[in-house]
PDB file of N, CA, C and O in Angstrom:
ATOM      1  N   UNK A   1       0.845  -1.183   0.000  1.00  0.00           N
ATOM      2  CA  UNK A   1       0.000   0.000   0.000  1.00  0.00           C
ATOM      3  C   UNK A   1       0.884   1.238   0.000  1.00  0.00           C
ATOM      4  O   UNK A   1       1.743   1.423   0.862  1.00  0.00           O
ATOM      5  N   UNK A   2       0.663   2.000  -0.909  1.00  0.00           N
ATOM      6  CA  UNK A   2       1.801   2.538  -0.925  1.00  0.00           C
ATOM      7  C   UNK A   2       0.671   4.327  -1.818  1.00  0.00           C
ATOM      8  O   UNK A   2      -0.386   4.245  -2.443  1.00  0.00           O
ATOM      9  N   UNK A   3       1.458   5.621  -1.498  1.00  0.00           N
ATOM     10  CA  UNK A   3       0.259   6.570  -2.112  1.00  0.00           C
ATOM     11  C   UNK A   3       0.897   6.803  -3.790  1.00  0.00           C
ATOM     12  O   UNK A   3       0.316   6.750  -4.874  1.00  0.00           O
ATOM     13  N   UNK A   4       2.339   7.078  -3.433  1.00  0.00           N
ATOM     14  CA  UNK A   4       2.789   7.334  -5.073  1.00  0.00           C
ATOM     15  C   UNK A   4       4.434   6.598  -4.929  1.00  0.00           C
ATOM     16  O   UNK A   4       5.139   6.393  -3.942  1.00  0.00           O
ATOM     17  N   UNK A   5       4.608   6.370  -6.180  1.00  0.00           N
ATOM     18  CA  UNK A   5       5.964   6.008  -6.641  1.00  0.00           C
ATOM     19  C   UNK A   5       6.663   7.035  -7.413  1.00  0.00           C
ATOM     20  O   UNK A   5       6.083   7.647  -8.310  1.00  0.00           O
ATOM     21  N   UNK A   6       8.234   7.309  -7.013  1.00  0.00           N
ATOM     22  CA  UNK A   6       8.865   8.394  -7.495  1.00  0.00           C
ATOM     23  C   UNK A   6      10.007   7.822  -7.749  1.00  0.00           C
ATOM     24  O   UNK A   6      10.573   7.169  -6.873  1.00  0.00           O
ATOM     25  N   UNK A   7      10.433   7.945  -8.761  1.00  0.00           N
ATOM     26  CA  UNK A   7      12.259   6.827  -9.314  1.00  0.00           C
ATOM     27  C   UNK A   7      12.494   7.937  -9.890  1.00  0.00           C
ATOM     28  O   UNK A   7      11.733   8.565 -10.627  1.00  0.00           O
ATOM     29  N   UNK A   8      13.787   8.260  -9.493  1.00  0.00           N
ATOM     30  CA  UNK A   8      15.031   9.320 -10.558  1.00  0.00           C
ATOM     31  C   UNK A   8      15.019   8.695 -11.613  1.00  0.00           C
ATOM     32  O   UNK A   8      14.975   9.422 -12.606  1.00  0.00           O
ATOM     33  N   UNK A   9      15.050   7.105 -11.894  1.00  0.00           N
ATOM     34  CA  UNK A   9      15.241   6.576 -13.808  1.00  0.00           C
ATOM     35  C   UNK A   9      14.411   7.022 -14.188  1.00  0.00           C
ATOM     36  O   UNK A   9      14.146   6.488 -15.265  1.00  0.00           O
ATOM     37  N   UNK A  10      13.321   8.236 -13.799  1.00  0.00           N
ATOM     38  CA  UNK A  10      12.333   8.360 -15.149  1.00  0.00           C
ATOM     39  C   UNK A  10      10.850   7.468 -14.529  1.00  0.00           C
ATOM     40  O   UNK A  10       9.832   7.404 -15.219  1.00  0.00           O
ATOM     41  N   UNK A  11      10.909   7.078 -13.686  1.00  0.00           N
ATOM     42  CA  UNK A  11       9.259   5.976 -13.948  1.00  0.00           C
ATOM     43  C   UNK A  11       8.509   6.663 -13.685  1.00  0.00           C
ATOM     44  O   UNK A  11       8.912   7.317 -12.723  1.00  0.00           O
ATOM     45  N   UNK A  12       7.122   7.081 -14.113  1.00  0.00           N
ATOM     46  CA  UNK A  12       6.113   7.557 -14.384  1.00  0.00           C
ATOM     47  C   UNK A  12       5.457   7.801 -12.959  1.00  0.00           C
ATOM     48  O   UNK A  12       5.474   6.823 -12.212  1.00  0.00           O
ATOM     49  N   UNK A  13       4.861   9.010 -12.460  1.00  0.00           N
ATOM     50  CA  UNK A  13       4.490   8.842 -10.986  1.00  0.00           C
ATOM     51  C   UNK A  13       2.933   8.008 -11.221  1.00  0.00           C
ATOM     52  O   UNK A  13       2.065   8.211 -12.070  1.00  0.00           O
ATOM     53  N   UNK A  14       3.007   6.817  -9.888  1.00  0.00           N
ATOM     54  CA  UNK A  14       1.542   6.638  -9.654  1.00  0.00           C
ATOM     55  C   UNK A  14       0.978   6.770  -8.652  1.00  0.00           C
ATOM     56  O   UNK A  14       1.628   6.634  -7.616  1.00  0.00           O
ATOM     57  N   UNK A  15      -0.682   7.140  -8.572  1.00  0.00           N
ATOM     58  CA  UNK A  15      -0.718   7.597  -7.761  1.00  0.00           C
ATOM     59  C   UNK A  15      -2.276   6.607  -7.420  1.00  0.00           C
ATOM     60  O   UNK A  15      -3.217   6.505  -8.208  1.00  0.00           O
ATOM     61  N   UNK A  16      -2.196   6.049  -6.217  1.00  0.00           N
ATOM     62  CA  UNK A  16      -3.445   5.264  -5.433  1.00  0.00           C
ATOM     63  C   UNK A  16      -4.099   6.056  -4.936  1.00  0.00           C
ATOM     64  O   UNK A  16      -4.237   5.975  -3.716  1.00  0.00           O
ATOM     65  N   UNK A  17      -4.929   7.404  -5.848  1.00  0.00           N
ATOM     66  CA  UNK A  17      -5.940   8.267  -5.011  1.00  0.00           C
ATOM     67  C   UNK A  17      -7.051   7.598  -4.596  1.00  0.00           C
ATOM     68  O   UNK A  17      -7.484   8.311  -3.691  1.00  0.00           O
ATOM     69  N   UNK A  18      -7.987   6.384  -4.742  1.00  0.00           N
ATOM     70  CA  UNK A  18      -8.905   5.698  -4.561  1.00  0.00           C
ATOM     71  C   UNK A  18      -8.684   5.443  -3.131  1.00  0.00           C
ATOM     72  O   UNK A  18      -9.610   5.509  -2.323  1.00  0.00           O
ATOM     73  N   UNK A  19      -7.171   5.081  -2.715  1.00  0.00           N
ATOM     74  CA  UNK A  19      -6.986   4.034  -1.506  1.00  0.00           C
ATOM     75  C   UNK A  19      -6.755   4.753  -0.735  1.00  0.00           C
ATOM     76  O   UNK A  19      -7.143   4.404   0.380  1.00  0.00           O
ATOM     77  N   UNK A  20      -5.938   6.294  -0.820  1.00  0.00           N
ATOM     78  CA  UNK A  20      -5.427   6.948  -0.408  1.00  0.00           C
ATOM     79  C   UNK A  20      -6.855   7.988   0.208  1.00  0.00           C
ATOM     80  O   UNK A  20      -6.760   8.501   1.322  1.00  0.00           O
ATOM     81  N   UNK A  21      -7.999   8.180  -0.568  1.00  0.00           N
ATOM     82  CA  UNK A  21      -8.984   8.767   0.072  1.00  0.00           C
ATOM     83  C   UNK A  21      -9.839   7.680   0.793  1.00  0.00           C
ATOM     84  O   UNK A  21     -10.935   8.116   1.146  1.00  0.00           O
ATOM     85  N   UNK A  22      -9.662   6.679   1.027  1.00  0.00           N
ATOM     86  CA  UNK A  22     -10.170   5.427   1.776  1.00  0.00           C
ATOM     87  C   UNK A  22      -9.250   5.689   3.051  1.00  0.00           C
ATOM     88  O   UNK A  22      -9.835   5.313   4.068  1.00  0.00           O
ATOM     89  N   UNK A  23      -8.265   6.103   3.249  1.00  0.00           N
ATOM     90  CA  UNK A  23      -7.124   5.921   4.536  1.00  0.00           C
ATOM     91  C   UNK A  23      -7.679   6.940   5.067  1.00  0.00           C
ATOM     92  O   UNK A  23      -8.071   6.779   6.223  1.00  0.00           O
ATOM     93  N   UNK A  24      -7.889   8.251   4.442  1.00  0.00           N
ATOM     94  CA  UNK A  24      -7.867   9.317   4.886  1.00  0.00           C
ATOM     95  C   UNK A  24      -9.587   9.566   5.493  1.00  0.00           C
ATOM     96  O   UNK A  24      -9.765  10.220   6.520  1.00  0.00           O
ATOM     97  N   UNK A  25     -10.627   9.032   4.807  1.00  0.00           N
ATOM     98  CA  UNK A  25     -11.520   8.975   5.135  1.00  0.00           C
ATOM     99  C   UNK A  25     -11.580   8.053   6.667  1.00  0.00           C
ATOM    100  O   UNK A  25     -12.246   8.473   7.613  1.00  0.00           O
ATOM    101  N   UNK A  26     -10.788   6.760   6.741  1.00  0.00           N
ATOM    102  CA  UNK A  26     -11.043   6.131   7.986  1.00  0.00           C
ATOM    103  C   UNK A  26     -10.142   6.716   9.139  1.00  0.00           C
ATOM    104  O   UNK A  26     -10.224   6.254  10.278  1.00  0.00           O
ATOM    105  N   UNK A  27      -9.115   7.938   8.760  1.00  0.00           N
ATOM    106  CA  UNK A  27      -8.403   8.422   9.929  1.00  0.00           C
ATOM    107  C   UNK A  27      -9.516   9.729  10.246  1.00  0.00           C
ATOM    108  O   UNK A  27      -9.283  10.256  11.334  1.00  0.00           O
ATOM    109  N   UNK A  28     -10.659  10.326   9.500  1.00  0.00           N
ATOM    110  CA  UNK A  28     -11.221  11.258   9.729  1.00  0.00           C
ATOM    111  C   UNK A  28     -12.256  10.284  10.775  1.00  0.00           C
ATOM    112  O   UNK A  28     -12.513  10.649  11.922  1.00  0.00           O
ATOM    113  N   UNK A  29     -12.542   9.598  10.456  1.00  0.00           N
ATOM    114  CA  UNK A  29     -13.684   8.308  11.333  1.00  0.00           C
ATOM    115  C   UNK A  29     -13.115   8.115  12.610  1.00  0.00           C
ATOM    116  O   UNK A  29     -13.734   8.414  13.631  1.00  0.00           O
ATOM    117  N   UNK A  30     -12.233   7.743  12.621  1.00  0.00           N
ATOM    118  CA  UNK A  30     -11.130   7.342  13.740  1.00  0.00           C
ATOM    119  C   UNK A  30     -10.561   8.183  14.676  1.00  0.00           C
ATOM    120  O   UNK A  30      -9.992   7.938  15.740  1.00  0.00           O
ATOM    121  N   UNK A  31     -10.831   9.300  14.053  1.00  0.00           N
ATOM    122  CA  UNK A  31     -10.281  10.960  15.054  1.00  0.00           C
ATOM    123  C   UNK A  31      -9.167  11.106  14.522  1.00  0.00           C
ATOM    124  O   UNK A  31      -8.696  12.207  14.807  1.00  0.00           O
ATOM    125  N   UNK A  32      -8.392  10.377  13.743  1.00  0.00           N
ATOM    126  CA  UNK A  32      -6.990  10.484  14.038  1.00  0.00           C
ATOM    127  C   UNK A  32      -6.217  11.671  12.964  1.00  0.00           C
ATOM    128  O   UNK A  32      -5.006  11.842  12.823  1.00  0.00           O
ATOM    129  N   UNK A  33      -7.414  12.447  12.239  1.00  0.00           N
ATOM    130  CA  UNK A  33      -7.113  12.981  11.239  1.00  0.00           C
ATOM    131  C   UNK A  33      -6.678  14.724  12.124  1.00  0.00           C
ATOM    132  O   UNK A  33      -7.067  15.825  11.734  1.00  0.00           O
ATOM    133  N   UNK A  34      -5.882  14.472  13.224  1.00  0.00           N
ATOM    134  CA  UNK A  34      -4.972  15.961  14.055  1.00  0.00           C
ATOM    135  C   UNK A  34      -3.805  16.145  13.298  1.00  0.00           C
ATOM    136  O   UNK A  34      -3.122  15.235  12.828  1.00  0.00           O
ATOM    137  N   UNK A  35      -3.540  17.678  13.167  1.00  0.00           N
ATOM    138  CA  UNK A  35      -1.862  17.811  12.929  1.00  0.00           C
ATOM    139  C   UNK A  35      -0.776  17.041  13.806  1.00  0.00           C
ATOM    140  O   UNK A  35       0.341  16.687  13.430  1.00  0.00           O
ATOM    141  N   UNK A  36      -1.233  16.899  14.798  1.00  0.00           N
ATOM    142  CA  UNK A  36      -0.354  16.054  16.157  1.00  0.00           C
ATOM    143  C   UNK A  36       0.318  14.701  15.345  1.00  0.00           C
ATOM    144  O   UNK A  36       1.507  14.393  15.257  1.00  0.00           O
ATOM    145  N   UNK A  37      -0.698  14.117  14.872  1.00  0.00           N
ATOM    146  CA  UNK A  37      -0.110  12.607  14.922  1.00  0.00           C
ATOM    147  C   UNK A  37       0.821  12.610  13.884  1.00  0.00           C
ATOM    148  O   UNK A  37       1.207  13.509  13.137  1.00  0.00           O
ATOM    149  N   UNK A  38       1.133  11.319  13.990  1.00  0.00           N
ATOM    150  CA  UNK A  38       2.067  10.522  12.937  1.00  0.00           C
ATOM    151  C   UNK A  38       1.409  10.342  11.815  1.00  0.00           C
ATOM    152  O   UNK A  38       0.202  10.098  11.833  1.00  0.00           O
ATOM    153  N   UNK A  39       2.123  10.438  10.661  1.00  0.00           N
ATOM    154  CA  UNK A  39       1.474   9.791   9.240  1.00  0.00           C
ATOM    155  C   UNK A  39       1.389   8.465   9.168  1.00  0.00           C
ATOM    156  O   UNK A  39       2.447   7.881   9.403  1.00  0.00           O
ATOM    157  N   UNK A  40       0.624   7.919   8.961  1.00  0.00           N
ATOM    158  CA  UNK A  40       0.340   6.199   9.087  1.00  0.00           C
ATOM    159  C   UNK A  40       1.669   5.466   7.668  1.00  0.00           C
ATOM    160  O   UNK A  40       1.888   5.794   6.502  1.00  0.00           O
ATOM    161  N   UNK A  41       2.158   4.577   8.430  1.00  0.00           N
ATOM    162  CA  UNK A  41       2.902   4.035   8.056  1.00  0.00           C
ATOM    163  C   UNK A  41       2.499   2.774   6.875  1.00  0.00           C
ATOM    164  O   UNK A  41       1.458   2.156   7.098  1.00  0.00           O
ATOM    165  N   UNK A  42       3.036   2.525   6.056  1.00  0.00           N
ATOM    166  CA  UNK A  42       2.685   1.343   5.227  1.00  0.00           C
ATOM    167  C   UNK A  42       3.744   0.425   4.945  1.00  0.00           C
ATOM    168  O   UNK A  42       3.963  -0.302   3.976  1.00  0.00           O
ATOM    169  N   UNK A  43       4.087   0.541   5.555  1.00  0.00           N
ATOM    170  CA  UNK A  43       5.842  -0.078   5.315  1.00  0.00           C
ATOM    171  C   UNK A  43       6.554  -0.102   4.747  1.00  0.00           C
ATOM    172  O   UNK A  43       6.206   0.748   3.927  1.00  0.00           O
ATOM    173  N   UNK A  44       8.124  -0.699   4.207  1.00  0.00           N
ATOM    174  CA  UNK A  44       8.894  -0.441   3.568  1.00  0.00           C
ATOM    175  C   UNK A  44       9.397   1.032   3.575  1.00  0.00           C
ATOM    176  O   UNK A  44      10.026   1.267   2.543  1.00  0.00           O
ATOM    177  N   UNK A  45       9.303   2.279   4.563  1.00  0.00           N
ATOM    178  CA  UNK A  45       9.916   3.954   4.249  1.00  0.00           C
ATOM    179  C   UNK A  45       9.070   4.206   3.967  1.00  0.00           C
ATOM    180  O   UNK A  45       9.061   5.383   4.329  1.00  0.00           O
ATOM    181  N   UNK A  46       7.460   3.899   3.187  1.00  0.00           N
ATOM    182  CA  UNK A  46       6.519   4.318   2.617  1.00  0.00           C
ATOM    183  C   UNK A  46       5.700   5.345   3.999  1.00  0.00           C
ATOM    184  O   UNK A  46       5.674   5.066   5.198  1.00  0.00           O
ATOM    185  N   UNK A  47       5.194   6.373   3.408  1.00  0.00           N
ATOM    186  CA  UNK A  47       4.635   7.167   4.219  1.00  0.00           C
ATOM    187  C   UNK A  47       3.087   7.546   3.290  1.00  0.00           C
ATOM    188  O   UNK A  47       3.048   7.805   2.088  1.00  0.00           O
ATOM    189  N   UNK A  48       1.931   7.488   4.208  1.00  0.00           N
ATOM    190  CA  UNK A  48       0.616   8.193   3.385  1.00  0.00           C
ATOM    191  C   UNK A  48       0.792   9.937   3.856  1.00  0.00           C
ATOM    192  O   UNK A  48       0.738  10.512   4.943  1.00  0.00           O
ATOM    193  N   UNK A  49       1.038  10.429   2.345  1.00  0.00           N
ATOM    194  CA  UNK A  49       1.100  11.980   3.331  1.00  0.00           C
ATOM    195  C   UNK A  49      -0.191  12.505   2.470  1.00  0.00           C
ATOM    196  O   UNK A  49      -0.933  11.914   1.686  1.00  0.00           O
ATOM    197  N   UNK A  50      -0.157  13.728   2.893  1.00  0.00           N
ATOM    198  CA  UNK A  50      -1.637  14.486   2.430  1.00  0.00           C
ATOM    199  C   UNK A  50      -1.326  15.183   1.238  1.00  0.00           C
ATOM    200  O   UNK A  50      -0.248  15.772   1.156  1.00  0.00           O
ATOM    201  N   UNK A  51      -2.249  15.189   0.172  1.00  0.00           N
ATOM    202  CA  UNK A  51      -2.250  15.625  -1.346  1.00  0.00           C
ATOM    203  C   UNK A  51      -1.295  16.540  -1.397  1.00  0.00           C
ATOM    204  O   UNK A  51      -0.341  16.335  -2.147  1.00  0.00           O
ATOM    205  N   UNK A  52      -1.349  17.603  -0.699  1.00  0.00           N
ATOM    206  CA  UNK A  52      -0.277  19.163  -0.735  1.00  0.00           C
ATOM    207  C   UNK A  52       0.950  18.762  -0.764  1.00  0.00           C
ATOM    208  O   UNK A  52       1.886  19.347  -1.310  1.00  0.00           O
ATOM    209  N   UNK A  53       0.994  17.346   0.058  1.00  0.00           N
ATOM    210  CA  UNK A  53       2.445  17.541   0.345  1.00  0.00           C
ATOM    211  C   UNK A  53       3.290  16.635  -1.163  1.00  0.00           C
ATOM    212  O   UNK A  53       4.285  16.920  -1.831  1.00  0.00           O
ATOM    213  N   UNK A  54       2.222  15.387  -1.220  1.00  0.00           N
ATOM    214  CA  UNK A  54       2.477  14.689  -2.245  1.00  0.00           C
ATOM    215  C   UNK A  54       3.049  15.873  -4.121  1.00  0.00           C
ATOM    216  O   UNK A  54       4.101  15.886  -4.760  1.00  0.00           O
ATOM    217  N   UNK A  55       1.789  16.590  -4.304  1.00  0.00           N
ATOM    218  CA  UNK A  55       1.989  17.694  -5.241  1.00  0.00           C
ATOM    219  C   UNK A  55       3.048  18.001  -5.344  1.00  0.00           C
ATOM    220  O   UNK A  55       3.750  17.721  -6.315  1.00  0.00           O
ATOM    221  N   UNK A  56       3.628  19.061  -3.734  1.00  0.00           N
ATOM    222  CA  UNK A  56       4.880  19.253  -3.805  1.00  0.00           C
ATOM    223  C   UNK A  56       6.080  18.313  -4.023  1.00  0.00           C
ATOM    224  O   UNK A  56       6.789  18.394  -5.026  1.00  0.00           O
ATOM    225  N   UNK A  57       6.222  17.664  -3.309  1.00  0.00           N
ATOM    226  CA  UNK A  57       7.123  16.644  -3.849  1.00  0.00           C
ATOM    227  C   UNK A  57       7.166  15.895  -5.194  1.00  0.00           C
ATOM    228  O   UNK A  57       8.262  15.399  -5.456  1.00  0.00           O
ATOM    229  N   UNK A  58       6.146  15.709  -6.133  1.00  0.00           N
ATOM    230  CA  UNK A  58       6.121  15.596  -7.312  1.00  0.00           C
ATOM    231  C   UNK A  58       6.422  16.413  -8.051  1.00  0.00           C
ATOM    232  O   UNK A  58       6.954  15.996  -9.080  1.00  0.00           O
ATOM    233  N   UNK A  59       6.227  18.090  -7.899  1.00  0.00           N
ATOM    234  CA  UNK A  59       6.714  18.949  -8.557  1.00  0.00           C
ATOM    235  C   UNK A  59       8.565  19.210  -8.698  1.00  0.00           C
ATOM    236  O   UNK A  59       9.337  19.707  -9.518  1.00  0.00           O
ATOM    237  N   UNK A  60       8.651  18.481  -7.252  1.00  0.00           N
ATOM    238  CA  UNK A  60      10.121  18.930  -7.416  1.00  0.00           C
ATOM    239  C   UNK A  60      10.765  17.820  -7.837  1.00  0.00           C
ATOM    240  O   UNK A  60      11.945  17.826  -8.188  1.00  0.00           O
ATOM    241  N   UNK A  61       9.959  16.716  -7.824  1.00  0.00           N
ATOM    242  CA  UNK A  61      11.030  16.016  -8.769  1.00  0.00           C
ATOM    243  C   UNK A  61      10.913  15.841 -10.386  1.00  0.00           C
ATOM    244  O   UNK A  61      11.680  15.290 -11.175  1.00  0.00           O
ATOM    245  N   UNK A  62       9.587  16.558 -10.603  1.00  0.00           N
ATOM    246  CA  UNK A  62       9.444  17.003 -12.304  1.00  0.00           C
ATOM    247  C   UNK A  62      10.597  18.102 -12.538  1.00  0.00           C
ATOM    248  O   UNK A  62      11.081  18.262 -13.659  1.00  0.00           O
ATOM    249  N   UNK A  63      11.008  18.847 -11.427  1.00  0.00           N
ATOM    250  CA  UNK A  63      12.044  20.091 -11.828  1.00  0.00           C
ATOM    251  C   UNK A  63      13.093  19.105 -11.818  1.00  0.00           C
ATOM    252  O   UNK A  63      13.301  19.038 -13.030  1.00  0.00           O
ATOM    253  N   UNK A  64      13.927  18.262 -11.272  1.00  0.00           N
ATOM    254  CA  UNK A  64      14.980  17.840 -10.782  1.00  0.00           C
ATOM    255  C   UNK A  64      14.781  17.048 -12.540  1.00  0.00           C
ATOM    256  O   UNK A  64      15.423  17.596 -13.436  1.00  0.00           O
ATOM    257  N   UNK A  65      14.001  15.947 -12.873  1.00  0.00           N
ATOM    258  CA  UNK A  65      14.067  15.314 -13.711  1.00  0.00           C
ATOM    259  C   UNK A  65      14.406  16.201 -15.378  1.00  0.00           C
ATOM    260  O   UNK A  65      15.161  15.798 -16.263  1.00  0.00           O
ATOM    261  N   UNK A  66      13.552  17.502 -15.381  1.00  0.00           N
ATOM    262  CA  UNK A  66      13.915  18.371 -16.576  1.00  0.00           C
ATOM    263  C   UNK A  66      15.401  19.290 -16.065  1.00  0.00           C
ATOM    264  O   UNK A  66      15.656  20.357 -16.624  1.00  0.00           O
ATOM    265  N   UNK A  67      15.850  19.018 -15.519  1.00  0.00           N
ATOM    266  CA  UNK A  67      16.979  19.709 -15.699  1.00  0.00           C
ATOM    267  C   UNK A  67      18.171  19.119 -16.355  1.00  0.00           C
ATOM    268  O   UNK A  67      19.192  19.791 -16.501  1.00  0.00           O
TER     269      UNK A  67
END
């Protein structure tokens, strides 16, 4: 479970918005949707972060990749 994939070789970002508004919907259920907490873990380094942050980080590696 994982929200997006990002490779410097070039691989195409993907992105699990279906699953990813399923997580986010059951941490709003759950209470757990505070700035306080932790980002829920999925394992492997994988982190679910929130759209803004995802964006950003996709943007900067569209800059990093066209340069």
């Amino acid at each position: 479970m994982w929200l997006g994939l990002a490779s410097v070789a070039g691989v195409k970002h993907v992105v699990f918005l279906e699953l990813w508004l399923g997580i986010a919907s059951l941490e709003l259920w759950l209470g757990m949707a505070d700035e306080h907490e932790e980002p829920l873990s999925c394992g492997s380094g994988w982190l679910v972060l929130p759209v803004w942050q995802y964006v950003t980080l996709k943007s900067s590696l569209d800059d990093v990749e066209h340069e």
